[in-house]
C-alpha positions in Angstrom: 7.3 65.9 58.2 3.5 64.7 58.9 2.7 65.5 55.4 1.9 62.3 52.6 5.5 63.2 50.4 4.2 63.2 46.1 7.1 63.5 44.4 7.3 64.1 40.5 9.5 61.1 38.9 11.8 62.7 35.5 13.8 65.4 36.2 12.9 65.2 40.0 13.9 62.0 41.8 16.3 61.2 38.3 17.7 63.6 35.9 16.2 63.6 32.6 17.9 64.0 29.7 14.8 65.5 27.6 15.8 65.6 24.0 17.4 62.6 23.9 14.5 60.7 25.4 12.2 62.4 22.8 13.8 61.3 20.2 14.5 57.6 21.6 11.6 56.7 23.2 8.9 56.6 20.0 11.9 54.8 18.3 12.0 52.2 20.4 8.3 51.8 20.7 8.4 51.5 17.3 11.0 48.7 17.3 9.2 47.0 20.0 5.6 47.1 17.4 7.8 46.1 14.5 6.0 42.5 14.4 2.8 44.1 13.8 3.0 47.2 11.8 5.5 49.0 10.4 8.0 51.4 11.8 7.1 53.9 9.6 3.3 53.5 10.5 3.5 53.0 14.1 5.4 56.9 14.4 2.7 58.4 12.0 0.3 56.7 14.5 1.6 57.5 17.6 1.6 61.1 18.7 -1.9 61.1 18.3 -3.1 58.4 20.2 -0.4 60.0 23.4 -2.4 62.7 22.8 -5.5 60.8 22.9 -4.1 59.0 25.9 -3.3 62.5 27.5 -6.8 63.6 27.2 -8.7 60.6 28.2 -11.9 61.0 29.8 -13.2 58.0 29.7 -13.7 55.1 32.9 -10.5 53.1 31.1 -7.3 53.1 32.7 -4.2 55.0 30.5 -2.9 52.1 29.4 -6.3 50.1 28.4 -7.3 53.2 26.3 -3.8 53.1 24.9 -3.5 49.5 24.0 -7.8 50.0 22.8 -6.4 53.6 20.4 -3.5 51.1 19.2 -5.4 48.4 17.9 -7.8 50.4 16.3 -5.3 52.7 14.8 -3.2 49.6 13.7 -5.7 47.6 12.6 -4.9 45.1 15.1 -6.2 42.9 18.0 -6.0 44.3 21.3 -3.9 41.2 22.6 -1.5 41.6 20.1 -1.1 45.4 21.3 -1.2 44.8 25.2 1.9 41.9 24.3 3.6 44.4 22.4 3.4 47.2 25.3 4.2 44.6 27.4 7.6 43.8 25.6 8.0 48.0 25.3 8.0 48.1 29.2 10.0 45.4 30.2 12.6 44.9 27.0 12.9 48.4 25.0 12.4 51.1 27.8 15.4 49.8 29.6 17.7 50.4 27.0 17.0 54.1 27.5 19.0 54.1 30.6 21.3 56.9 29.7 18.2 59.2 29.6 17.6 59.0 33.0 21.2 59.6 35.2 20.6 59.6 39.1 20.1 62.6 41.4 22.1 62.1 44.8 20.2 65.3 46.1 16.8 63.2 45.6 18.0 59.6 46.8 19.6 61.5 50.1 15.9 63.5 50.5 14.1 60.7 50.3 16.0 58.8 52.5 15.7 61.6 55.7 12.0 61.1 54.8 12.1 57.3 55.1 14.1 57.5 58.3 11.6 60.1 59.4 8.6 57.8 58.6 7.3 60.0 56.3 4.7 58.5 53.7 5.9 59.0 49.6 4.1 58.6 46.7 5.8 58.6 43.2 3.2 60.8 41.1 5.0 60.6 37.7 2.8 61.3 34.6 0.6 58.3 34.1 1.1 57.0 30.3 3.1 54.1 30.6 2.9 50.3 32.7 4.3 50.3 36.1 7.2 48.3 35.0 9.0 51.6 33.4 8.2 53.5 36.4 9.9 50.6 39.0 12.8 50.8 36.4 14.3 54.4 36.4 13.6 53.9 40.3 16.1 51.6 40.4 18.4 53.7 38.1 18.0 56.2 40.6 18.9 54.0 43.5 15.6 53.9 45.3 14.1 50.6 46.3 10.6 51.0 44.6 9.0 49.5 48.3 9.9 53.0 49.6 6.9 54.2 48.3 3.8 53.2 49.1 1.9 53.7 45.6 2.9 54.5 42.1 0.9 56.6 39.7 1.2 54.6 36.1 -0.8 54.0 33.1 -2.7 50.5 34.8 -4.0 52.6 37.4 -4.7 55.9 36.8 -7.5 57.6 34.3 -6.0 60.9 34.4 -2.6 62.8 33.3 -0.9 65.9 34.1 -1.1 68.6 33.5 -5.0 68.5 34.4 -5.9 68.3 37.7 -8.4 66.0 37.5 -4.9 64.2 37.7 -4.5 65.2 41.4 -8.3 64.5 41.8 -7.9 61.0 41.5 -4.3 60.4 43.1 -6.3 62.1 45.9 -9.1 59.6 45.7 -6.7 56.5 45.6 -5.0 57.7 48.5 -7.5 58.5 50.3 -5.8 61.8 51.4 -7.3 65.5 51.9 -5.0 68.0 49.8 -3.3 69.9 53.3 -2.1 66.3 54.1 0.1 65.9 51.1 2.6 68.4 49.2 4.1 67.6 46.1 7.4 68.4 44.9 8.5 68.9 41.2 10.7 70.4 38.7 8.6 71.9 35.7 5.4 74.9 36.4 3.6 73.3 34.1 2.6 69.7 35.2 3.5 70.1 39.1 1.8 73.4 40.0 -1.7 72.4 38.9 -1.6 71.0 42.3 -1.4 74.1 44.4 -5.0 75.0 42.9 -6.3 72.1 45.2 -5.1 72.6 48.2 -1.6 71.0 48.1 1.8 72.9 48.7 4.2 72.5 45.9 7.8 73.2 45.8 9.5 73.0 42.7 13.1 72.2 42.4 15.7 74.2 40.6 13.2 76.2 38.8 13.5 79.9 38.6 10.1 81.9 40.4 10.6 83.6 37.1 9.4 80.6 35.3 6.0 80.0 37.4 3.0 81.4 36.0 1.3 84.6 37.7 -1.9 82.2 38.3 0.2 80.0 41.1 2.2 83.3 42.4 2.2 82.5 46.5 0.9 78.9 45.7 4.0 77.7 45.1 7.6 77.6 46.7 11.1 77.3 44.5 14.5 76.8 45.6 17.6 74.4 45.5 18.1 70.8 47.1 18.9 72.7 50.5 16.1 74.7 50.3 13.8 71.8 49.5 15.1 70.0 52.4 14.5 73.0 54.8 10.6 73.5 53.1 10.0 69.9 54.6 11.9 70.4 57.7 14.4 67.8 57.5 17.2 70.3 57.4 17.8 73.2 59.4 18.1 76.6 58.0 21.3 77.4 56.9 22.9 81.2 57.5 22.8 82.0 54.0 19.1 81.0 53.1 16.9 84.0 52.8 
């Protein structure tokens, strides 16, 4: 495998349990801005800035247009905000540990690609520090060193699903798209991708599910299949 490995973070290289994290993660964001506003105000205030965040445009990182959206929002001093996001990160986002279980399929792929010397990027959606993203890493048994950058909030100015995202992972790599394939587990957010260049496989996710715009731009399959797609296992009888 020659190929620079992306991989997708929730729900790919860790399980994600989605509803639950919906509903826990603005709550503890909210606890974690309690010294500044009120609970009550921070959620009213908060889906809009993500959204903000989700759409930004601008030449400020994620997490500086977040912590600039906050403080105007909340009435508040940017230092304030940046200490309180800081404290989110490293404090209240680990206590949502039992969002994210481990995937043994992932931890075993990635480690045939490590022991192949195969380059791996983490290219997780960019809204939050770095901290959160070395975190469910290590819930997922990965030593974070394995890869050698991580997309987060400080250092990325785009999200999925746009590609401008890919644009710029791109750019800080330093990579041309038919050196890199990226591998996923929702159409939505991972298969903007293929429209640059870059094979995509998405894991556990029905063909049925992709949209007719990526038809033959991207591949599906189980763990084994994956593992066969990057040619770290050999094709078994029963694979068609």
């Amino acid at each position: 495998m020659k190929r620079t490995v992306l991989w997708d973070l929730d729900g790919t290289l860790v399980r994600l349990h989605r509803r639950r994290f919906k509903a826990l993660m603005p709550l503890a964001a909210a606890q974690a801005f309690r010294e500044l506003t009120s609970p009550h105000r921070f959620l009213r205030v908060l889906p809009g800035v993500l959204k903000q965040v989700r759409a930004n445009d601008t030449e400020h990182t994620n997490t500086d247009l977040m912590v600039q959206l906050l403080a105007e929002r909340l009435r508040v001093a940017p230092d304030a905000v940046a200490s309180q996001l800081k404290s989110l990160a490293e404090t209240g986002f680990p206590r949502l540990r039992g969002c994210f279980p481990p995937e043994p399929r992932a931890l075993d792929t990635v480690t045939r690609l490590q022991e192949a010397g195969t380059v791996q990027v983490v290219a997780t959606n960019p809204l939050w520090p770095d901290s959160t993203v070395t975190t469910r890493l290590g819930w997922g048994g990965y030593d974070p060193s394995v890869f050698t950058f991580r997309t987060s909030g400080e250092n990325m100015r785009r999200s999925k699903p746009r590609i401008e995202f890919y644009h710029e992972l791109l750019d800080r790599l330093g990579a041309e798209p038919g050196e890199c394939v990226m591998i996923g587990n929702d159409a939505a957010n991972d298969a903007p991708a293929a429209l640059l260049g870059i094979p995509v496989f998405l894991v556990n996710v029905p063909e049925s599910a992709v949209p007719q715009k990526y038809s033959g731009l991207v591949s599906t399959g189980d763990w084994p299949r994956l593992r066969e797609w990057l040619g770290i296992e050999e094709k078994s009888c029963s694979s068609s």
